[in-house]
N, C-alpha and C positions, 0 to 999 in steps of 0.2 A: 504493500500500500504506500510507504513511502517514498519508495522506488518510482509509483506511477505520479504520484501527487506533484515529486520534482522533478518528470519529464513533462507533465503538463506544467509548468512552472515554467519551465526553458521556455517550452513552446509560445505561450503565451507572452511573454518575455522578447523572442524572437521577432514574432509575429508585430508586438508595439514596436519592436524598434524598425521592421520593415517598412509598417505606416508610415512611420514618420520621416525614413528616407524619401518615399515615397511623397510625401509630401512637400518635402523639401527639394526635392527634385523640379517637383509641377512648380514650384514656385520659381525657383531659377531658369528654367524654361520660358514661364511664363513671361516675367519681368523681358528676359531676353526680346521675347516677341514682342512687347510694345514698348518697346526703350527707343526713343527720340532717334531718328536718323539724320544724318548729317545733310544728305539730300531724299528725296521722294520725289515720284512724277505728278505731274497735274495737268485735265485736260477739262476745256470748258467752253460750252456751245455758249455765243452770245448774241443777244439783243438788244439792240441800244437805239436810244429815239436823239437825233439833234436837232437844236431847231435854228432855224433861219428865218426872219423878220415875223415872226408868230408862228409861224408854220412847224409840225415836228416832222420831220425824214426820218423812216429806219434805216439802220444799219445792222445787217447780218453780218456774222462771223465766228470764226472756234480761233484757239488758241491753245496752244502744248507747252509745256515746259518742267518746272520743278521747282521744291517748297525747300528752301534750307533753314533747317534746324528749326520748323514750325514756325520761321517770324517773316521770313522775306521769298517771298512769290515774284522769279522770273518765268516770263514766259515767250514766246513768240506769235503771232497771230497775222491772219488776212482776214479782210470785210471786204465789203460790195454795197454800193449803195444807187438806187437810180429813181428818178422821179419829176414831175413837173413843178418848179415853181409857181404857188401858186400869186404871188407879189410882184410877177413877172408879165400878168396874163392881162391882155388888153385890147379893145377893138375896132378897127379900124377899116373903114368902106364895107362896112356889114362883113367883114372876115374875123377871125379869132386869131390872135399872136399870141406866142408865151413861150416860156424856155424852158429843154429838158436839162437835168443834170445828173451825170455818171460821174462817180468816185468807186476808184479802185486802190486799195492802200495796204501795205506790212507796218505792222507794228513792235515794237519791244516794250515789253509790259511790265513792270513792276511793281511789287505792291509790299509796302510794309506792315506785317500784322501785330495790333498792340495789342490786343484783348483777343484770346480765345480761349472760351468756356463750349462747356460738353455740345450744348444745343444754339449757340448764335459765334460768330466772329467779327472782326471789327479792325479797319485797316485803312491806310493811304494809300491809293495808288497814284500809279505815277507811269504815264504812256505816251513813248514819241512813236508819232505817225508819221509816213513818207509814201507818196505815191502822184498817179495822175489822176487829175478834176477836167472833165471835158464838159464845157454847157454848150447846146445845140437851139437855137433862136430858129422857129420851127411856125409855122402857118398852119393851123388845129385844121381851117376848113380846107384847105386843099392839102393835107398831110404831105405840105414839102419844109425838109429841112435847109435856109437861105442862108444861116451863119453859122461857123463853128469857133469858137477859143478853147483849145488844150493845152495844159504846163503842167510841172512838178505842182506839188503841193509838198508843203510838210509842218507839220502844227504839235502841240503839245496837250495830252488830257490831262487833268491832276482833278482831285477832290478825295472823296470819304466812302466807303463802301461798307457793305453790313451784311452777312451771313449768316441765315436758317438752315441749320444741320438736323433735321426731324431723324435720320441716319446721319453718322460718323461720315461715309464715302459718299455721299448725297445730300446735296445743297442747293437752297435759293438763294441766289446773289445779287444784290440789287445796287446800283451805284448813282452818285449824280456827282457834279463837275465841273468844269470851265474848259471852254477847247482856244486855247492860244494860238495862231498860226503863226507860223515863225519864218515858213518863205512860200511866195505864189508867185507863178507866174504867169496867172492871168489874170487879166488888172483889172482894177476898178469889181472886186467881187470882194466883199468882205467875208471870210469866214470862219470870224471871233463868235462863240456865245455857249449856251450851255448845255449841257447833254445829260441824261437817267441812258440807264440798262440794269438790264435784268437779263439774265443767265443761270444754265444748269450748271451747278459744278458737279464735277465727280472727283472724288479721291482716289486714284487709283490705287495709292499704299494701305487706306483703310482697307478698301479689298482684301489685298493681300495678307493684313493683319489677323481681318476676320476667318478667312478660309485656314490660316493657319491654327488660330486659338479653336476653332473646330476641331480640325485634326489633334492638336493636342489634349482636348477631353475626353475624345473618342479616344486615345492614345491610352490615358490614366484612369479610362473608365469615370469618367463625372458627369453623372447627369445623362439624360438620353440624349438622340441625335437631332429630332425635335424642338424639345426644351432649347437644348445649345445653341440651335439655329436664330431662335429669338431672341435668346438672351442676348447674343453677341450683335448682332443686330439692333436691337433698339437700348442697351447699353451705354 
């Protein structure tokens, strides 16, 4: 009997001290997995309204790049923007005049983040723009196009921007602005004034984060695959 008492003894004995490698393991692991990266990627569809003498134009575009050390967002980006001014539009011997406008631009984007918290983020950004602006002085009733001016363009965004993370890897990003130009060359068009957008961001590292801390509870057995899903997810 005492022979069996102090083999279950050991066992028992064993058995706590494996838990608790065991636990300390998943913890070292874990930590590992969400520990601050030096760099990560980032990619983000956008939408952005500017306006010219009241009027707001969109502007479509994404941009790719990467987050250092969760505070500073570079990225790179193209937009497209095309449309009628409508400040332009006027008539004359019962016909309709007005002018189209095409901009085609690359940008470098950068953004400094001072605040983030689990669910919002909070940042400067800061984007020079460089590309061609062509406006087309065009006849609405007989759809002929009668003048063209095309040049460089290149201008500067800055303002304040603010992020809803409802998920860690998924974001609504909402910004507003000042757009400074800084060289045109085509004259006599001002295109100083202010810009909003709104954009999906996605994290790609959270991804990565999340698909990992799965694997890892599936690994150490915690919790089911379900449950984990969520958890890490809306976490």
């Amino acid at each position: 009997m005492r022979i069996l008492l102090f083999n279950v003894f050991l066992l028992l004995t064993s058995l706590s001290y494996a838990q608790q490698d065991n636990e300390e393991q998943f913890r070292k692991d874990s930590l590992a997995i969400i520990k601050v990266k030096l760099v990560r990627p980032q990619f983000k569809f956008d939408n952005r309204l500017i306006f010219y003498n009241g009027q707001a134009l969109g502007i479509n575009g994404i941009d790719a790049g990467v987050m250092l050390k969760d505070k500073l967002r570079v990225t790179v980006g193209y937009y497209g923007m095309s449309g009628d001014l409508k400040s332009e539009k006027f008539t004359s011997n019962n016909e309709d005049f007005g002018k189209l406008i095409r901009l085609d631009y690359g940008s470098l984007n950068t953004e400094l983040i001072y605040k983030d918290a689990r669910f919002f983020s909070l940042g400067m950004p800061l984007e020079i723009g460089a590309g061609q602006l062509i406006l087309r002085n065009k006849n609405f009733t007989t759809d002929r196009v009668y003048a063209t001016e095309k040049g460089a363009l290149m201008f500067a965004n800055f303002g304040l921007s603010g992020t809803f993370k409802p998920m860690r890897f998924l974001g609504l990003k909402a910004m507003v602005g000042y757009r400074k130009v800084i060289f045109n060359q085509v004259k006599n068009f001002d295109f100083n004034g202010f810009f909003t957008s709104i954009g999906l961001n996605i994290d790609v590292h959270e991804i990565i984060v999340d698909v990992k801390m799965f694997r890892l509870k599936k690994k150490y057995k915690r919790g089911n695959n379900i449950g984990n899903a969520v958890d890490i997810i809306t976490e």
